[in-house]
C-alpha positions, 0 to 999 in steps of 0.5 A: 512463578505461579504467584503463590507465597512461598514459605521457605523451610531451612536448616539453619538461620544462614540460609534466611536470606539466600532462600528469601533471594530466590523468591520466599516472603519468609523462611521458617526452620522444621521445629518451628512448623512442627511447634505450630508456626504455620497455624490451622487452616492457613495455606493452600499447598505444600511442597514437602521435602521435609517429612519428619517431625513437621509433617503433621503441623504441615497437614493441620495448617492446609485449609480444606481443599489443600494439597500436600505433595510428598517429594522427599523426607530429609526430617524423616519418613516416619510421620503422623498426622490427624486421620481425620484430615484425610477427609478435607485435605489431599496428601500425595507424592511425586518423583521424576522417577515415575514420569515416563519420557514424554512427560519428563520431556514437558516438565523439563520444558516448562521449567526450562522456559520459566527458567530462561523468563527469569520468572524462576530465579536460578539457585545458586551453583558450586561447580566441583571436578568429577575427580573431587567428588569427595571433597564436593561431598564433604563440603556438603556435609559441612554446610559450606556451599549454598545453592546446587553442588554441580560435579563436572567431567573434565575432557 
């Protein structure tokens, strides 16, 4: 929405064409970034869920001045990087959870209307009754759906 190239990281092959759909121009696996694949000095910003093992190739290839915004650590939360690049670069975290009301109310906004613009592609959905939570939860487990698992109350 920004006009930024996006560089989306996946688990597996499969995903490559789903997340290229909503908007990524390549698509990369952990282990390829943590061997490198990004380069040195190449990108502006990273929006890492990841952590893990490709934290520090996430931090060699921001150019001065990048930013690297922490919001999740599926890979991992013990990571090491080149001290040294905390003199060139900035690295950061983010949860909702620390947003207070207004501020969660305007980031819900603005998403919302980029949603609506289309200027946000919608992910995919797998929509589960509450009272399948566990089979929602193992179909998650066993890479079968793509997108946002969706559990709704049934009145």
């Amino acid at each position: 929405a920004e006009g930024a190239e996006v560089i989306g990281v996946i688990s597996r092959p499969a995903q490559a064409e789903y997340v290229r759909s909503l908007g990524a121009a390549t698509t990369m696996v952990p282990q390829d970034i943590a061997n490198g694949a990004l380069g040195v000095e190449t990108i502006d910003g990273v929006l890492d869920t990841v952590a893990g093992q490709s934290f520090g190739a996430c931090v060699t290839a921001l150019r001065p001045g990048g930013v690297l915004s922490q919001v999740g650590a599926v890979g991992g939360s013990d990571v090491s990087f080149d001290a040294y690049r905390l003199l060139e670069v900035t690295l950061t975290g983010y949860s909702s959870e620390t947003l207070d009301g207004p501020a969660l109310r305007r980031a819900i906004s603005s998403i919302s209307e980029r949603l609506k613009q289309g200027a946000i592609p919608l992910p995919a959905k797998t929509i589960f009754p509450l009272a399948q939570a566990a089979a929602a939860h193992a179909a998650l487990e066993q890479h079968g759906v793509q997108g946002r698992v969706l559990l709704v109350a049934q009145h």
